[in-house]
C-alpha positions as CSV (number, residue, x, y, z in Angstrom):
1,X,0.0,0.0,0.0
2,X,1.1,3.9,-1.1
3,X,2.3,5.4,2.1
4,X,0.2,8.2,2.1
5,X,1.5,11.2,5.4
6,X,1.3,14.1,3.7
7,X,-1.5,15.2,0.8
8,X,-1.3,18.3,-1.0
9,X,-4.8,20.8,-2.5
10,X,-4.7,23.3,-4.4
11,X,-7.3,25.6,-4.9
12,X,-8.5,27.6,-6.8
13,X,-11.7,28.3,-4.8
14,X,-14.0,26.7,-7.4
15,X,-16.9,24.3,-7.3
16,X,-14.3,21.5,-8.7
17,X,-11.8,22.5,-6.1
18,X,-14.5,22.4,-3.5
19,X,-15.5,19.0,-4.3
20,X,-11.5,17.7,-4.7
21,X,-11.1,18.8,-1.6
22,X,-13.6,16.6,0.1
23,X,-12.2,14.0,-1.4
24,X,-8.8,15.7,0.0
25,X,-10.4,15.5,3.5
26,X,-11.2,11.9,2.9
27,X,-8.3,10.5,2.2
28,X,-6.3,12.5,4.9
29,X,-8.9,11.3,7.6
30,X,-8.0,7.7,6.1
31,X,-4.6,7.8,5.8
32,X,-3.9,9.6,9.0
33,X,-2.1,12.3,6.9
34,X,-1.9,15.9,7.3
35,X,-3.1,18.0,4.4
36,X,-1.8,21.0,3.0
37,X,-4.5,23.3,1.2
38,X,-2.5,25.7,-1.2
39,X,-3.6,28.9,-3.0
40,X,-1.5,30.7,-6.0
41,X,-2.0,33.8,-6.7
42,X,-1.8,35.7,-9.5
43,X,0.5,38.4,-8.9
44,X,-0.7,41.9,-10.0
45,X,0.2,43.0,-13.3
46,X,1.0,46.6,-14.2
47,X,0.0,47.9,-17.9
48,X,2.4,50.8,-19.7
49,X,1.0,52.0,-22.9
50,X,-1.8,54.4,-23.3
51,X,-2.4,54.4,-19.5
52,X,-2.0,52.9,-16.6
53,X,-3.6,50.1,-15.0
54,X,-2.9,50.1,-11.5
55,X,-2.0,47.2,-9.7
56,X,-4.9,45.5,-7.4
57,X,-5.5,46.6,-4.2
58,X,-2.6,46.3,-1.5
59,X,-4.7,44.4,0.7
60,X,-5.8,41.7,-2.1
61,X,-3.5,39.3,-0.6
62,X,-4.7,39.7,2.9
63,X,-8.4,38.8,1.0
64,X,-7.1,35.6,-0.2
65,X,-5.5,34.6,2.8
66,X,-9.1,35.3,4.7
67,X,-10.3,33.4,1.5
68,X,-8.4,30.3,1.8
69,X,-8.3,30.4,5.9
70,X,-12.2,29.4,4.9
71,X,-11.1,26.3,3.2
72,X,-11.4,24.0,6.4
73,X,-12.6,20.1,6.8
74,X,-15.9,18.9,8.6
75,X,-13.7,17.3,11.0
76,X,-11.7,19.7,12.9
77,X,-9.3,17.5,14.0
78,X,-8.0,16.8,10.9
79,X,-4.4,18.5,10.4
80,X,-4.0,21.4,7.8
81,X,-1.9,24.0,6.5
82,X,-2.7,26.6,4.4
83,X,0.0,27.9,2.0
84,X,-0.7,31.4,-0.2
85,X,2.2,31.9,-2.7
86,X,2.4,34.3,-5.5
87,X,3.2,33.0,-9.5
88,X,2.5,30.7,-11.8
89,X,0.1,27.8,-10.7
90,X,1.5,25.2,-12.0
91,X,5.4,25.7,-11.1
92,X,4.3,26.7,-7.6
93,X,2.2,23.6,-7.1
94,X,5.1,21.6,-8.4
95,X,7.9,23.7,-6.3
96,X,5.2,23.2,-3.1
97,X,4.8,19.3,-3.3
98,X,8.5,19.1,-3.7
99,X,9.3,21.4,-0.5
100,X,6.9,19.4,1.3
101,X,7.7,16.0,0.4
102,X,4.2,15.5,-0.4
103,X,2.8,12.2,-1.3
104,X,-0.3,12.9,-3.3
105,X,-1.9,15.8,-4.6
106,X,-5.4,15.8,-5.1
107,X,-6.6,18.6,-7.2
108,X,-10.0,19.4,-8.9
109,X,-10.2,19.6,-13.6
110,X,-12.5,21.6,-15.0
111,X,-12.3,18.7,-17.7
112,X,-12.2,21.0,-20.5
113,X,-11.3,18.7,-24.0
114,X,-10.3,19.7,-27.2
115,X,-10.6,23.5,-28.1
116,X,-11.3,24.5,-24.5
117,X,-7.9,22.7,-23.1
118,X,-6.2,24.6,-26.2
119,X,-7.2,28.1,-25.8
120,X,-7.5,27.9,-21.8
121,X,-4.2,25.6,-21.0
122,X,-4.3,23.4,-18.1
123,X,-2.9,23.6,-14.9
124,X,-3.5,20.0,-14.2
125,X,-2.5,18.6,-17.0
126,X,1.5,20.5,-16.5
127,X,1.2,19.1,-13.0
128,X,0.2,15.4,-13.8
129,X,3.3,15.7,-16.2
130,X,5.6,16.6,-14.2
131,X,4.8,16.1,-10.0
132,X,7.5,14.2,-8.3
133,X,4.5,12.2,-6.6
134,X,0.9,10.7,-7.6
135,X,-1.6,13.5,-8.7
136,X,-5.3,12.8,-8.5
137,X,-7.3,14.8,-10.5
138,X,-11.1,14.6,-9.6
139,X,-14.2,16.1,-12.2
140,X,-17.2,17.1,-10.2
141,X,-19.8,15.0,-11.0
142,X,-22.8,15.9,-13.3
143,X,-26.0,16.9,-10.7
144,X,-28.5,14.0,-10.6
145,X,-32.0,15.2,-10.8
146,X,-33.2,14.7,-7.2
147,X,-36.8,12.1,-6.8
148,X,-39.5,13.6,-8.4
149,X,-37.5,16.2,-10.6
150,X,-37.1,15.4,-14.4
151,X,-33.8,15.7,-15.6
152,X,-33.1,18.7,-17.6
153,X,-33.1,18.0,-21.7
154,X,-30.3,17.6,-23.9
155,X,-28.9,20.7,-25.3
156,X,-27.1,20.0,-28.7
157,X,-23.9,20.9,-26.8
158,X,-24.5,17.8,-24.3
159,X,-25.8,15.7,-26.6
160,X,-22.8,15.9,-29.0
161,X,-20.7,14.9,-26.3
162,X,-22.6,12.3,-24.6
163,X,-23.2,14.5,-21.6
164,X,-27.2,14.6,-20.0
């Protein structure tokens, strides 16, 4: 069996985040691991040119932090960090599993395909590539219709791909 003592999540506050991290939570709780929640920010970018585009607020880090101090498991007893770095996702993911010897990092995939991967990139695809450890991506699952509710119709869009 993996030895499993420390599990990296990084978020990016989203509903596939969210749900990655329960899983996150899960496997932690299992293992007996602790379970290090990361955030990356995007540092603020200053335009020349025509104008100026000031930098976002000085305080926008301390927002995060507040942000991802929210990120915490049902069980309170369950060990975790919370990390807010500054870059480029992907790098700092890889640089933070490496400083922390993680052991797993569970993350959440929009599970974007074709066009959409192209245009928009993918942060977990660079990771999967190149993590010194096991990465577990996790797609949220589609919403069931709940008794009594008819599931909504097929869009075109859905249909082409097989989704309902």
């Amino acid at each position: 069996m993996l030895p499993i003592r420390t599990i990296l999540h990084p978020t990016d506050f989203s509903e596939y985040s969210g749900y990655a991290f329960r899983l996150a939570c899960a496997l932690a709780r299992d293992y007996g691991a602790r379970l290090v929640v990361l955030h990356v920010a995007t540092p603020p970018v200053v335009v020349y040119g025509e104008g100026v585009l000031p930098p976002e607020p000085e305080d926008y880090k301390e927002r995060l932090r507040e942000r991802l101090q929210q990120v915490v498991p049902q069980d309170a007893k369950l060990p975790v960090e919370h990390r807010l770095v500054e870059g480029d996702a992907a790098t700092e993911i890889l640089r933070l599993a490496g400083e922390t010897k993680c052991d797993l990092i569970v993350m959440g995939t929009h599970g974007r395909t074709g066009l959409g991967r192209l245009l928009m990139g993918s942060v977990a695809e660079q990771v999967v590539r190149k993590a010194p450890c096991p990465v577990l991506t996790v797609k949220t699952p589609q919403r069931q219709p709940s008794p009594g509710e008819e599931a909504a119709p097929a869009t075109a869009e859905t249909a082409a791909s097989g989704e309902r």
